[in-house]
C-alpha positions in Angstrom: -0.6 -60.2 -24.9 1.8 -63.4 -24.1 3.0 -65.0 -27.2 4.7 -68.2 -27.6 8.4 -68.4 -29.1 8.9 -71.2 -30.9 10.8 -74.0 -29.4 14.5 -74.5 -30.4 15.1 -77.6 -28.7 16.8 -79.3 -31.7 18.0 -82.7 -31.3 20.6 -83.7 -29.0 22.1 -86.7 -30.8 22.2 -87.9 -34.4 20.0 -90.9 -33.4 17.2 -88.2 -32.8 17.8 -87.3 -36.3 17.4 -90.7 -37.7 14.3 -90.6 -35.3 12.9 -87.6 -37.0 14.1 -88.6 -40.8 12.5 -91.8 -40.3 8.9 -90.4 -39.0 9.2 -88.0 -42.3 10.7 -90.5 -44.7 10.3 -93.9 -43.7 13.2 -95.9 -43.0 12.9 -98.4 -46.0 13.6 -95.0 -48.0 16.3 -93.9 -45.4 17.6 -97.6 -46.0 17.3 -97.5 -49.6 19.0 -93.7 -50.2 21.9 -94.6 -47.4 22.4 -98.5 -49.0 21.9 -100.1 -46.4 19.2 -102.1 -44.7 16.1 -101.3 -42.9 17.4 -103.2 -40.1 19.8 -100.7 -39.7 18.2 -97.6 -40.0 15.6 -98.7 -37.1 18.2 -99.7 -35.1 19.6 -96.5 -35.9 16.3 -94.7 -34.3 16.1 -96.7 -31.4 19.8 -95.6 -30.2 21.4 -98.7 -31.2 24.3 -99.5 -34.0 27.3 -97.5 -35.8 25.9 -94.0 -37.5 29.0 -93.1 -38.9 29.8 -89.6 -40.1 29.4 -90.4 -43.7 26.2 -91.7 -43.1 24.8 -88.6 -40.9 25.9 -86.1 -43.8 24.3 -88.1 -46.3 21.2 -88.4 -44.4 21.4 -84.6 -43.9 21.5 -84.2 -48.1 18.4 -86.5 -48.0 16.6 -84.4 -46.1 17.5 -81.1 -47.2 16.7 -82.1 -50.5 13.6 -83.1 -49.1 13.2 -79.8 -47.8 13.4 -78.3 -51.3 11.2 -80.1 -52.8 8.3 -79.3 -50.2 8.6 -76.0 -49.8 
């Protein structure tokens, strides 16, 4: 029997975590929870703009508290 492990290709930039917040969230409420525009947050995603550090951790408390609340 051949089973599959799962992948653990996690993603290699923060902009691939924007990516992924924004396909689970939406960016207008990334934009909304980070204050700052839309325009930002899907430039964010397409690899463009300054993610800053601050804005990556709070992005990572949105989306763990995302996590608890869909468990």
């Amino acid at each position: 029997m051949n089973q599959e492990k799962p992948s653990t290709t996690g993603p290699r930039s923060p902009y691939e975590i924007v990516e992924r917040a924004e396909k689970l969230l939406g960016s207008k409420q990334i934009a909304e929870r980070l204050r700052v525009s839309e325009e930002v947050v899907k430039g964010w995603c397409k690899g463009s703009g300054n993610l800053s550090d601050t804005h990556l951790l709070r992005l990572a408390d949105l989306l763990a508290r995302y996590a608890d609340a869909n468990k």
